[in-house]
RODO-542232 format. One record per residue: z, x, y of N, C-alpha, C in turn. Coordinates in nm, 3 decimals. Atoms other than C-alpha are relative to their C-alpha. Layout:
       nc3       nc1       nc2      cac3      cac1      cac2       cc3       cc1       cc2
         Z         X         Y         Z         X         Y         Z         X         Y
...
***
This chain:
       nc3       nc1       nc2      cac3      cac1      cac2       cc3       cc1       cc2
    -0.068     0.017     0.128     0.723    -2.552     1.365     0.110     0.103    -0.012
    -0.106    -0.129    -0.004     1.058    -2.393     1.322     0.003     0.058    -0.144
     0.028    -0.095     0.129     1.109    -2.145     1.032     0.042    -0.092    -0.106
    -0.013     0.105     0.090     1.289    -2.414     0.805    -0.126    -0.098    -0.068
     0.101     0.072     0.020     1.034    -2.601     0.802    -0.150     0.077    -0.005
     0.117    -0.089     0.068     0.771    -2.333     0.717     0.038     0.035    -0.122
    -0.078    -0.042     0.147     1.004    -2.247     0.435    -0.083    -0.140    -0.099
     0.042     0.118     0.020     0.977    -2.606     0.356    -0.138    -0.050    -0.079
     0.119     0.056     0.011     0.599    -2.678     0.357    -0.108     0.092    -0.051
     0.093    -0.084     0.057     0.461    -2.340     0.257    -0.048    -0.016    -0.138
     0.069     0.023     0.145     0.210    -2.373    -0.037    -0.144     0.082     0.038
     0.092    -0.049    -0.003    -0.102    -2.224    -0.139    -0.098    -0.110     0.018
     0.113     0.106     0.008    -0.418    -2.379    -0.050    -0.085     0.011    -0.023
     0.134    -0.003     0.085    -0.711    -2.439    -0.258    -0.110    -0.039     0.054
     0.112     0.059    -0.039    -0.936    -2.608    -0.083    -0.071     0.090     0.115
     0.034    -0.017    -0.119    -1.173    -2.536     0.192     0.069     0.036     0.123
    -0.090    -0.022    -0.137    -1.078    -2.412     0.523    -0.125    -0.055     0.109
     0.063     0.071    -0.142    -1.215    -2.548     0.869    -0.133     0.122     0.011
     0.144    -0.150    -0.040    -1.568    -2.310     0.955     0.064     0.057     0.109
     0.037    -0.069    -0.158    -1.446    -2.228     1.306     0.086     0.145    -0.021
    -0.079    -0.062     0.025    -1.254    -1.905     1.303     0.118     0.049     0.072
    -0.092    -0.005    -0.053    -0.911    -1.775     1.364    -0.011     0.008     0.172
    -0.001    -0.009    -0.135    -0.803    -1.779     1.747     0.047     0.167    -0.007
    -0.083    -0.149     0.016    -0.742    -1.383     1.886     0.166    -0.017    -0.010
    -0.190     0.057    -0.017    -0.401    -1.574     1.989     0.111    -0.008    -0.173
    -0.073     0.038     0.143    -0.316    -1.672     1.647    -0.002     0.137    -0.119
     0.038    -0.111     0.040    -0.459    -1.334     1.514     0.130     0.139     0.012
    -0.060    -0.106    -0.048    -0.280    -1.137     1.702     0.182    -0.021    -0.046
    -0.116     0.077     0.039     0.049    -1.352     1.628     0.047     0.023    -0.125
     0.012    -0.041     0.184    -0.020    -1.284     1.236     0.041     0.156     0.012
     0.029    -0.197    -0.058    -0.047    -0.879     1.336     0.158     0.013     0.035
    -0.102    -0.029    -0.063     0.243    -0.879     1.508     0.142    -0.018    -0.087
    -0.137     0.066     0.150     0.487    -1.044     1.256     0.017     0.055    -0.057
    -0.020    -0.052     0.139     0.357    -0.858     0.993     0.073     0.200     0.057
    -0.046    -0.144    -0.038     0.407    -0.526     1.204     0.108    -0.024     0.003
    -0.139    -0.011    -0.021     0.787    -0.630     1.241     0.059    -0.021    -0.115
    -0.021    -0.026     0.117     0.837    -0.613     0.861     0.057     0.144    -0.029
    -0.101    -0.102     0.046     1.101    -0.350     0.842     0.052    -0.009    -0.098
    -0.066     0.000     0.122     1.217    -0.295     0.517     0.128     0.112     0.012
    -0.059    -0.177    -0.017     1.371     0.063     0.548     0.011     0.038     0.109
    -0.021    -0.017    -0.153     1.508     0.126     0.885    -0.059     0.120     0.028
     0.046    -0.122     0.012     1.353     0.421     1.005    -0.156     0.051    -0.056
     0.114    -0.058     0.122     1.043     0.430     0.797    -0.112    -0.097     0.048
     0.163     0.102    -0.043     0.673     0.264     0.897    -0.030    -0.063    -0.136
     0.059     0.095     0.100     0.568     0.004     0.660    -0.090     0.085    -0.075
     0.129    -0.025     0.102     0.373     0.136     0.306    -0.132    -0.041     0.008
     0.170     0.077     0.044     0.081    -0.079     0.390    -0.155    -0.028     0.136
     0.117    -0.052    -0.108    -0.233    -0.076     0.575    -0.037    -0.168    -0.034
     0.059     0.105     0.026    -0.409    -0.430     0.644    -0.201    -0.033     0.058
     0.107    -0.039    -0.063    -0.747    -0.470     0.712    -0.106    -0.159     0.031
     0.039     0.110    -0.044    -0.941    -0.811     0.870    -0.132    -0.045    -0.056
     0.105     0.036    -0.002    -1.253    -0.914     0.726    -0.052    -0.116     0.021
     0.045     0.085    -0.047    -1.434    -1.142     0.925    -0.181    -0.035    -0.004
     0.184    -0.021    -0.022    -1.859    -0.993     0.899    -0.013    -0.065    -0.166
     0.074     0.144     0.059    -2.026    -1.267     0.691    -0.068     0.103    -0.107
     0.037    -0.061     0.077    -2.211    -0.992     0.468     0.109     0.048    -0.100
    -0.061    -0.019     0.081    -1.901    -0.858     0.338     0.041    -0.114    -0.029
    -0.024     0.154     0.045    -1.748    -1.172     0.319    -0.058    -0.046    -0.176
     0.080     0.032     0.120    -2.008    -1.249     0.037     0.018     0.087    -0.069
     0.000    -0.051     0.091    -1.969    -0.955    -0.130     0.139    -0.035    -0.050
    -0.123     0.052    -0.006    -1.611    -1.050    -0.185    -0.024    -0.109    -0.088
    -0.007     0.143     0.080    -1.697    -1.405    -0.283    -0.094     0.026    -0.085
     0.060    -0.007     0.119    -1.971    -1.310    -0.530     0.087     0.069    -0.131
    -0.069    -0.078     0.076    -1.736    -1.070    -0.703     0.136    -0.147    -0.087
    -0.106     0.084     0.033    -1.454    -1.348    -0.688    -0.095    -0.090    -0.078
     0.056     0.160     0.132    -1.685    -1.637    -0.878    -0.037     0.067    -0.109
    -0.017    -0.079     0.102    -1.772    -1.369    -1.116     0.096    -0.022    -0.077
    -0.155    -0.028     0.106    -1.417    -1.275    -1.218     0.055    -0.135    -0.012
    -0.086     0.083     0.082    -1.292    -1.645    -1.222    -0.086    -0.056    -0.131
     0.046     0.061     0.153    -1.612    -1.736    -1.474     0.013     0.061    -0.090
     0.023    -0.092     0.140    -1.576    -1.466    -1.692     0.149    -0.031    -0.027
    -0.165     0.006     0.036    -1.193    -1.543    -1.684     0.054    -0.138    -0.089
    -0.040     0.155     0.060    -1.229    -1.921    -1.758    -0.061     0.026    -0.163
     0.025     0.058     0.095    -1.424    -1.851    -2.076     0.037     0.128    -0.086
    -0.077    -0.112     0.067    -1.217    -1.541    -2.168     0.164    -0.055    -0.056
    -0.171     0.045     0.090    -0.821    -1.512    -2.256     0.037    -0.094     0.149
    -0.050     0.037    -0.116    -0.731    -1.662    -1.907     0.124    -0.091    -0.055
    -0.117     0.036     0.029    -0.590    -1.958    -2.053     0.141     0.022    -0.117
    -0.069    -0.061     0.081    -0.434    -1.823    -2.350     0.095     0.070     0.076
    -0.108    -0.042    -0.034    -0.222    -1.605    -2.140     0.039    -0.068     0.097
    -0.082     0.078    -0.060    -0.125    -1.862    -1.904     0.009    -0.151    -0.031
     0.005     0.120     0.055    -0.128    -2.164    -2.113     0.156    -0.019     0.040
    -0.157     0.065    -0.025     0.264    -2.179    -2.015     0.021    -0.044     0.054
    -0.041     0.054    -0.139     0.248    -2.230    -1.670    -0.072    -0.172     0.039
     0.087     0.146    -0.046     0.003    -2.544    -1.693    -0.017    -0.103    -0.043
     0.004     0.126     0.013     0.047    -2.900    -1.674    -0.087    -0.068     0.080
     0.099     0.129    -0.027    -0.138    -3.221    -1.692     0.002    -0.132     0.003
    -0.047     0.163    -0.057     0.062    -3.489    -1.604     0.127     0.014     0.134
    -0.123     0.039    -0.125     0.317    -3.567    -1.288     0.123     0.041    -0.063
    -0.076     0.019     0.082     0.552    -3.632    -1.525     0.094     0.187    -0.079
     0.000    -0.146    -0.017     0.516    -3.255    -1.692     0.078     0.092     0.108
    -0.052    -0.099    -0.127     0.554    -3.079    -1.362     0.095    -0.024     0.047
    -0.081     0.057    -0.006     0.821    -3.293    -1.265     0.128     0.040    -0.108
    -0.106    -0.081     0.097     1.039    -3.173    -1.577     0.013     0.119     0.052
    -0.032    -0.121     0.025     0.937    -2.844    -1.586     0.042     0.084     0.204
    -0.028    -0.043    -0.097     1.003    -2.809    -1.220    -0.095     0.154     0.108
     0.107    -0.104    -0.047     0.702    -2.513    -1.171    -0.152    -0.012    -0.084
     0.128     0.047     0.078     0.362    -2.449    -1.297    -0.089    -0.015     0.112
     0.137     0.073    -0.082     0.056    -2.576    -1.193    -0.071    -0.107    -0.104
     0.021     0.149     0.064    -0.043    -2.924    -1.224    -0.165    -0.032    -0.002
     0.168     0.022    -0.026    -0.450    -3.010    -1.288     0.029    -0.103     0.055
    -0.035     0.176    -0.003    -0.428    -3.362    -1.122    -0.139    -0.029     0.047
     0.129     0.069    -0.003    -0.808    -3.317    -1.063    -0.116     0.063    -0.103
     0.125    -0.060     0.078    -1.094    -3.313    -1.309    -0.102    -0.105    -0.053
     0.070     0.091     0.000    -1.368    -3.446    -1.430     0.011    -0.085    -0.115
    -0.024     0.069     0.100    -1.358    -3.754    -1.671    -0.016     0.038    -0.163
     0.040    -0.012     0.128    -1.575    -3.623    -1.925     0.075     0.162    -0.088
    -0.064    -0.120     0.035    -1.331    -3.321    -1.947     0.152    -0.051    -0.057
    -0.133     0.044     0.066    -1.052    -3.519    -2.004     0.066    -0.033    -0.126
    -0.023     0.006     0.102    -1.052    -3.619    -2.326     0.043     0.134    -0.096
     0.017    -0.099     0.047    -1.079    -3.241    -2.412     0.114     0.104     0.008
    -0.104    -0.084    -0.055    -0.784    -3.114    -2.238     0.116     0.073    -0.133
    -0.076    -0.042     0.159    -0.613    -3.002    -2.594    -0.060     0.168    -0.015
     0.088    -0.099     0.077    -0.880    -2.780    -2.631     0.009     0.101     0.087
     0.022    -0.102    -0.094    -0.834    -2.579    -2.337     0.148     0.095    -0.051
    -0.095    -0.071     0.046    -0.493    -2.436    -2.518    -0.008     0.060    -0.139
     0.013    -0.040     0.154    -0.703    -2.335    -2.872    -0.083     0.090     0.038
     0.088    -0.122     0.047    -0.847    -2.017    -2.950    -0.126     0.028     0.045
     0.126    -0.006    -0.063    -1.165    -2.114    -2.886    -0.042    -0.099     0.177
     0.061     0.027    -0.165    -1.132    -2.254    -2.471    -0.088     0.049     0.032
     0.106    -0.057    -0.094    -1.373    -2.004    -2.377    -0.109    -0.063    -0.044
     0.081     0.076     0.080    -1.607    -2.127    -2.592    -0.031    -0.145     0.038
     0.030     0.100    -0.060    -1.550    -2.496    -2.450     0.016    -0.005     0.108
    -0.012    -0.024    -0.177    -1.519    -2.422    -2.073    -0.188     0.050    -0.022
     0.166    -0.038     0.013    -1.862    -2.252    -2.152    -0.099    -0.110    -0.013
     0.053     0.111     0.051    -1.993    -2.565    -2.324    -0.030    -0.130     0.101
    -0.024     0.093    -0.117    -1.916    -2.788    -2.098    -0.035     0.049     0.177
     0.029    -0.011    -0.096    -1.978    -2.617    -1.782     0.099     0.039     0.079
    -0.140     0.016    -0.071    -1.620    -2.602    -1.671     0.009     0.124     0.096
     0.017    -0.169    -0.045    -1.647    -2.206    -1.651    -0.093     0.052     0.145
     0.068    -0.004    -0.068    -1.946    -2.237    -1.451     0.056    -0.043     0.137
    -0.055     0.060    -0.090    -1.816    -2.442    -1.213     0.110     0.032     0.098
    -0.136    -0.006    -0.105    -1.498    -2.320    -1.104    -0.032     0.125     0.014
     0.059    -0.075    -0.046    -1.686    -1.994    -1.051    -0.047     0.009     0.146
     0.055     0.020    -0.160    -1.913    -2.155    -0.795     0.090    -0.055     0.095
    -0.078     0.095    -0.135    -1.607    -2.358    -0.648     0.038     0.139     0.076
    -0.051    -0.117    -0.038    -1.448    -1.994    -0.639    -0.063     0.054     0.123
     0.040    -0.113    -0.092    -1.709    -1.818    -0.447    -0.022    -0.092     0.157
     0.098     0.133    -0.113    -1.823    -2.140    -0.212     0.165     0.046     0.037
    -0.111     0.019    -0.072    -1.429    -2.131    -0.081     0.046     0.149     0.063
    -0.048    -0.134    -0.067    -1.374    -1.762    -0.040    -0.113     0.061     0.101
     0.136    -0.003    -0.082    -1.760    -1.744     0.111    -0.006    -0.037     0.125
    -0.004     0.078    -0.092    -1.679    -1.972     0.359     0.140    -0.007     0.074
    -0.129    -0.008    -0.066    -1.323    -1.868     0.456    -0.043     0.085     0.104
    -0.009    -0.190    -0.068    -1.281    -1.675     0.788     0.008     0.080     0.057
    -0.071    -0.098    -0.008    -1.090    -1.458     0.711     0.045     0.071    -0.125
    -0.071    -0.076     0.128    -1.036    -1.223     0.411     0.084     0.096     0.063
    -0.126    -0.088    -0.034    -0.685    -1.025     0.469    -0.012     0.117    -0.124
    -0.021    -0.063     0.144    -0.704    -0.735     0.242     0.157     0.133     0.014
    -0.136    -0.112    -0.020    -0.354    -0.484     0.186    -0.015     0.104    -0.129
    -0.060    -0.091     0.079    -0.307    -0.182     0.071     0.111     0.077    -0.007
    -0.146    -0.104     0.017    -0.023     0.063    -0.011    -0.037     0.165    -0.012
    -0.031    -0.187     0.048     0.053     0.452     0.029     0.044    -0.005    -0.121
    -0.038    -0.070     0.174    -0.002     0.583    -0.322     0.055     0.110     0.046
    -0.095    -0.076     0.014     0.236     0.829    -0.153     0.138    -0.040     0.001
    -0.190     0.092    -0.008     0.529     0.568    -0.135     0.004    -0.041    -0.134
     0.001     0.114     0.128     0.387     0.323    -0.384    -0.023     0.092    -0.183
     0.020    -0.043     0.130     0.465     0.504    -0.699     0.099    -0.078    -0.064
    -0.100     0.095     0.064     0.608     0.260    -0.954     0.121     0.058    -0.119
    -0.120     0.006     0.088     0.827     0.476    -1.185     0.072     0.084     0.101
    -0.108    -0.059    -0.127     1.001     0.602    -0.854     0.089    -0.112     0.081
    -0.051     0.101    -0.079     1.279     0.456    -0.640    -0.108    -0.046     0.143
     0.078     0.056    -0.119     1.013     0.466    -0.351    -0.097    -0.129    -0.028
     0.052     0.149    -0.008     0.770     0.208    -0.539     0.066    -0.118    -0.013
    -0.035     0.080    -0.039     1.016    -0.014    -0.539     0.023    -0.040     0.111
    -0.024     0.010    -0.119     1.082     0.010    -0.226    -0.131    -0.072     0.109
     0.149    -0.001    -0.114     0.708    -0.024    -0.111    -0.017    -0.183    -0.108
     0.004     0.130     0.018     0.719    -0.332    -0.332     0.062    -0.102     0.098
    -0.049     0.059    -0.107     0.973    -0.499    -0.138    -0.041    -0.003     0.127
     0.053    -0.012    -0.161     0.798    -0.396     0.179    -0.120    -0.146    -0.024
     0.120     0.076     0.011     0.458    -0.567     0.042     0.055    -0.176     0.022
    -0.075     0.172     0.017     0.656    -0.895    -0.061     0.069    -0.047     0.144
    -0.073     0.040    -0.136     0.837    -0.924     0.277    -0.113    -0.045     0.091
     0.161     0.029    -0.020     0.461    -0.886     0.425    -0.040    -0.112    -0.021
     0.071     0.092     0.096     0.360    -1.110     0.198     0.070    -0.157     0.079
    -0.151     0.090    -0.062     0.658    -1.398     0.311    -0.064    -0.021     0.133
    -0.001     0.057    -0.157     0.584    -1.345     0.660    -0.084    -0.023     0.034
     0.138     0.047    -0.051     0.233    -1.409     0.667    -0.025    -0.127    -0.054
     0.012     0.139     0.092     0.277    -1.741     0.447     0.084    -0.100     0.063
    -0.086     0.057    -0.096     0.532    -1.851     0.675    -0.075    -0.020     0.152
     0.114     0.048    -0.110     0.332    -1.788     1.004    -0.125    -0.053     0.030
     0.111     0.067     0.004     0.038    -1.895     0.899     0.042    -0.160    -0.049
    -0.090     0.128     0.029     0.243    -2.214     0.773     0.014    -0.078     0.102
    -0.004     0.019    -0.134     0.338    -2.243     1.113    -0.087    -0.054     0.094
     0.111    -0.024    -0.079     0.006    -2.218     1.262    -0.112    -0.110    -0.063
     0.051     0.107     0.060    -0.097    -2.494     1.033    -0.180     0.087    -0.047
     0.140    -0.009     0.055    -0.353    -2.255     0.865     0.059     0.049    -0.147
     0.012    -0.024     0.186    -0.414    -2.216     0.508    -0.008     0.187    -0.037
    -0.011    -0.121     0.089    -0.373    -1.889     0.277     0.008    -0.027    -0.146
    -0.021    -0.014     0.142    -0.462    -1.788    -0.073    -0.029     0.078    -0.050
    -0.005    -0.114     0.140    -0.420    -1.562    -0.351    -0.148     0.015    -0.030
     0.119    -0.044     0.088    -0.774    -1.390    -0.441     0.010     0.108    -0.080
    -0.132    -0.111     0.114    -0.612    -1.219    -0.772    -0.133     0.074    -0.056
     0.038    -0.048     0.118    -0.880    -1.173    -0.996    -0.131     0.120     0.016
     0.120    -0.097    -0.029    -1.171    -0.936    -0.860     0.112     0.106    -0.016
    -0.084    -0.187     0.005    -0.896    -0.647    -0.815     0.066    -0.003    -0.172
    -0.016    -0.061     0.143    -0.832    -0.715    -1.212    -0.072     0.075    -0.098
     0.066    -0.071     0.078    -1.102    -0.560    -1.282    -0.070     0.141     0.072
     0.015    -0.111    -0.031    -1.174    -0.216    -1.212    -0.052     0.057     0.065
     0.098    -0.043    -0.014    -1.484    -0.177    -1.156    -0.042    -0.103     0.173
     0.024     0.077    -0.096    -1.464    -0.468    -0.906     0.056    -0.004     0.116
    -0.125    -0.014    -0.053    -1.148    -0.368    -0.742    -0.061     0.188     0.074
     0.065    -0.124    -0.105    -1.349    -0.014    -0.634    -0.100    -0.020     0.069
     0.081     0.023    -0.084    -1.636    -0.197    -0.507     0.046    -0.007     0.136
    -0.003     0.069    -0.095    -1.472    -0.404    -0.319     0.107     0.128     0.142
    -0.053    -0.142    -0.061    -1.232    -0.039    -0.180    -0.087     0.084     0.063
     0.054    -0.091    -0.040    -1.541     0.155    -0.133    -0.076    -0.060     0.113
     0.044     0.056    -0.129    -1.681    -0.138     0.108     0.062     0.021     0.133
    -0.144    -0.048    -0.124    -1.348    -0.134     0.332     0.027     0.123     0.020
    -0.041    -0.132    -0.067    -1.339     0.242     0.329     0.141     0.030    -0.045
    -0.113    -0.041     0.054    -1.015     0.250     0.172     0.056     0.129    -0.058
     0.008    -0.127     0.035    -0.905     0.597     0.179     0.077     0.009    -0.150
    -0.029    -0.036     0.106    -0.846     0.771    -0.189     0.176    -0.003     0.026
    -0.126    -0.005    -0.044    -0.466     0.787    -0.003     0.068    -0.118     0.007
    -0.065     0.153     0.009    -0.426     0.416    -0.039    -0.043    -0.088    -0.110
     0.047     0.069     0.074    -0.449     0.151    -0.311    -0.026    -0.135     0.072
     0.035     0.142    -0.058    -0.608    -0.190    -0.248     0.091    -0.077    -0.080
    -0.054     0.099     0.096    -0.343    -0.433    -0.420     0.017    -0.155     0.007
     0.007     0.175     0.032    -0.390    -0.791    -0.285    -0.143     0.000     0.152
     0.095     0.074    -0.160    -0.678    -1.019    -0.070     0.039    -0.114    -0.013
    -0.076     0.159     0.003    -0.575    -1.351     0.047    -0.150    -0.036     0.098
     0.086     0.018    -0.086    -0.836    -1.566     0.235     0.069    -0.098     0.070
    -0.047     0.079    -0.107    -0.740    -1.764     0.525    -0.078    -0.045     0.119
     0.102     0.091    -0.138    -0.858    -2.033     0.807     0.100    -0.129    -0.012
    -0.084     0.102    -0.023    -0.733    -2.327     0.950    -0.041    -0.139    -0.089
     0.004     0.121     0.122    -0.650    -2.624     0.731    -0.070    -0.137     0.062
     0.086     0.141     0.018    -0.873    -2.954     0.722     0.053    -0.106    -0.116
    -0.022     0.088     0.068    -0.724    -3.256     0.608    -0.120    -0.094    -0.111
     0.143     0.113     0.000    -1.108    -3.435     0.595    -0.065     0.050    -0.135
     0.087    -0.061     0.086    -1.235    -3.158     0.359     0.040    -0.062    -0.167
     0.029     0.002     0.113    -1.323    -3.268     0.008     0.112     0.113    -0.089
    -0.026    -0.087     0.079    -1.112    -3.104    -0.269    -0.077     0.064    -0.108
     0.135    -0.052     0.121    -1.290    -2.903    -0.581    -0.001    -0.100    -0.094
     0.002     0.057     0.123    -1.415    -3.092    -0.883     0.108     0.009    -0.040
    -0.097    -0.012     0.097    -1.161    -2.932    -1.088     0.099     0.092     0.097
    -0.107    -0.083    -0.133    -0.853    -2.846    -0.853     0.168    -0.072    -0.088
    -0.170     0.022     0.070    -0.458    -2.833    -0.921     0.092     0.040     0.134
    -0.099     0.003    -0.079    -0.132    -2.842    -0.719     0.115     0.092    -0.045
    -0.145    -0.114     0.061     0.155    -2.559    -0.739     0.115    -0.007     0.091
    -0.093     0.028    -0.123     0.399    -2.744    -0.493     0.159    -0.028    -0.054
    -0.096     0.001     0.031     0.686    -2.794    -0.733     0.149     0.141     0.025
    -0.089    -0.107    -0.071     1.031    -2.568    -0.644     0.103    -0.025    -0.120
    -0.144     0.039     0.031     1.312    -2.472    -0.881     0.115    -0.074     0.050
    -0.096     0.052    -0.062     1.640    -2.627    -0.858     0.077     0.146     0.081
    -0.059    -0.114    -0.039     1.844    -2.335    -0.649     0.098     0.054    -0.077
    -0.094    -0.065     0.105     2.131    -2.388    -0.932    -0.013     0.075    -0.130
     0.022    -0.077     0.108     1.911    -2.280    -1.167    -0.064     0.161    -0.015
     0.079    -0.116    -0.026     1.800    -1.935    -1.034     0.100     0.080     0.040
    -0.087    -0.018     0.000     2.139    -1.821    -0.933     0.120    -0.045    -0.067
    -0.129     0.021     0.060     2.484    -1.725    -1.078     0.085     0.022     0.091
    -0.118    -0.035    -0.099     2.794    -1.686    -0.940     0.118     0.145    -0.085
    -0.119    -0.111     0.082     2.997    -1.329    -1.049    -0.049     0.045    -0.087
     0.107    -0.059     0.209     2.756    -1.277    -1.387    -0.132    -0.082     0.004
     0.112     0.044     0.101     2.463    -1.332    -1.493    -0.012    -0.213    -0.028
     0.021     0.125     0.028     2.547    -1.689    -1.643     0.119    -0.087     0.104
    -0.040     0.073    -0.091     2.810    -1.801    -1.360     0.021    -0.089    -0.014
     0.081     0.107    -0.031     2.773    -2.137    -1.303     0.065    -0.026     0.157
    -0.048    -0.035    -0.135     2.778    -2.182    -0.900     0.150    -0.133     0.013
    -0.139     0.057     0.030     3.075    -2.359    -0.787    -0.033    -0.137     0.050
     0.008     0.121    -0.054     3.094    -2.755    -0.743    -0.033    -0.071     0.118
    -0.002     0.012    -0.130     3.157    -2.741    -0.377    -0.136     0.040     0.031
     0.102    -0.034     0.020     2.869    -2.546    -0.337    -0.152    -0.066    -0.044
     0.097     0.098     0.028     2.635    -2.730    -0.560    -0.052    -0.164     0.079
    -0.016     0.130    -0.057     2.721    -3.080    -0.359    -0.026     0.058     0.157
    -0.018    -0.061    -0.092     2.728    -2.890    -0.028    -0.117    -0.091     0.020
     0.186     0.112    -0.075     2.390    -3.106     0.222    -0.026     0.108     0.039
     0.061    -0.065    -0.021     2.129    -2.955     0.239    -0.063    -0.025     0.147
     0.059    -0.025    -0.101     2.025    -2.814     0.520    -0.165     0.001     0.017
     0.143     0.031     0.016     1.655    -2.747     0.422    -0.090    -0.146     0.010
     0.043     0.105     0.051     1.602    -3.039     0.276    -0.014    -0.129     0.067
    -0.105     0.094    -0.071     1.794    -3.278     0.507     0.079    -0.090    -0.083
    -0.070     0.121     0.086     1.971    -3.457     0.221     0.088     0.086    -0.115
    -0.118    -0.081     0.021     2.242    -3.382     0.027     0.018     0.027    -0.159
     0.071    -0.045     0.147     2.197    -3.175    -0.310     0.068    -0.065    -0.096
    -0.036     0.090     0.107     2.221    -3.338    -0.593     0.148     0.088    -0.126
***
């Protein structure tokens, strides 16, 4: 797969991953990429990565993760991201981002109003919903494997300094090139956000890995190779929509607008010619 076309097709994936685990080939391929993440000429990457593959931690990991998404579903969760989420084609299709539910269960459907009032937690609870995408949580990160976990020099990564920006941009470049080669490699990757939001869960899971007091833990992704065959979750959603490019850039200011030629220009990505 050439890089275009990892650009292209990269998405997060929710579902299941294949049982068998990574190849050293493909391992080592990931390793290597991410080691050629130069940000700062001169300077060794802010971040330390670390492989978890032993089936004990593993679980501790995924018990923590179905935790933090049930306590999240019947907390503020959606309240503070009631913006990003749609529930029709149609929806996502306008708004051009987001995340789309396009699976759930019938008897939840009628209810879908309710998941944007005051009291969601309260009906995610009721219903089971909470429960559920708990156990989908831990059953997918349980069974990934490969947990990637990164941290950063809390001697770079200080955020009201020019260096944590800097170690940001490192992470994000990281970040890019492992979503891209694993893209490549036709294996899956995903965001496991919510255990490191909580404190207490986010030092467990540090004091397992050994994570020296000299580094912060700030993301785990889990990863394995993708299965078309596998079942999706009960309640699962799609985040494959892409701004337009004219609307995320200016030209000269702020409000710009890019230039005609430009806008009409064929796309190369795409293979067709921008609208």
């Amino acid at each position: 797969m050439n890089l275009l076309d990892a650009i292209r097709l990269r998405h997060t994936t929710n579902s299941k991953f294949a049982t068998r685990p990574l190849s050293d080939e493909h391992l080592r391929l990931i390793l290597e990429a991410a080691a050629a993440c130069y940000v700062v000429a001169g300077q060794p990457p802010p971040w330390k990565m670390i492989l978890i593959t032993d089936a004990e931690r593993r679980k501790v990991v995924a018990d923590l993760a179905g935790k933090s998404m049930k306590e999240q579903m019947e907390g503020p969760f959606f309240q503070r991201y009631k913006k990003y989420f749609r529930f029709s084609a149609s929806d996502s299709e306008k708004a051009r981002d987001g995340i789309l539910i396009d699976r759930m269960p019938r008897i939840l459907r009628p209810f879908i109003r309710l998941v944007f009032s005051p009291s969601s937690g309260r009906f995610m609870r009721f219903f089971g919903a909470s429960r559920l995408l708990g156990r989908n949580q831990e059953d997918i990160v349980l069974h990934s494997p490969l947990i990637l976990a990164l941290a950063l020099d809390c001697n770079v990564y200080k955020p009201l300094e020019s260096s944590g920006l800097y170690a940001g941009i490192a992470l994000g470049a990281l970040v890019q090139t492992l979503w891209l080669v694993t893209t490549s490699l036709e294996i899956g990757m995903q965001f496991i956000s919510l255990p490191l939001e909580v404190p207490e869960r986010k030092a467990t899971i540090a004091k397992m890995l050994r994570v020296p007091n000299t580094h912060n833990l700030v993301a785990l992704f889990r990863l394995g190779y993708k299965d078309a065959n596998i079942e999706r979750n009960t309640i699962d959603w799609v985040s494959d929509q892409r701004k337009r490019f004219e609307d995320l850039a200016g030209m000269e200011s702020w409000s710009g607008p890019l230039p005609e030629a430009l806008r009409d220009a064929p796309s190369i990505l795409w293979n067709i010619t921008a609208p």
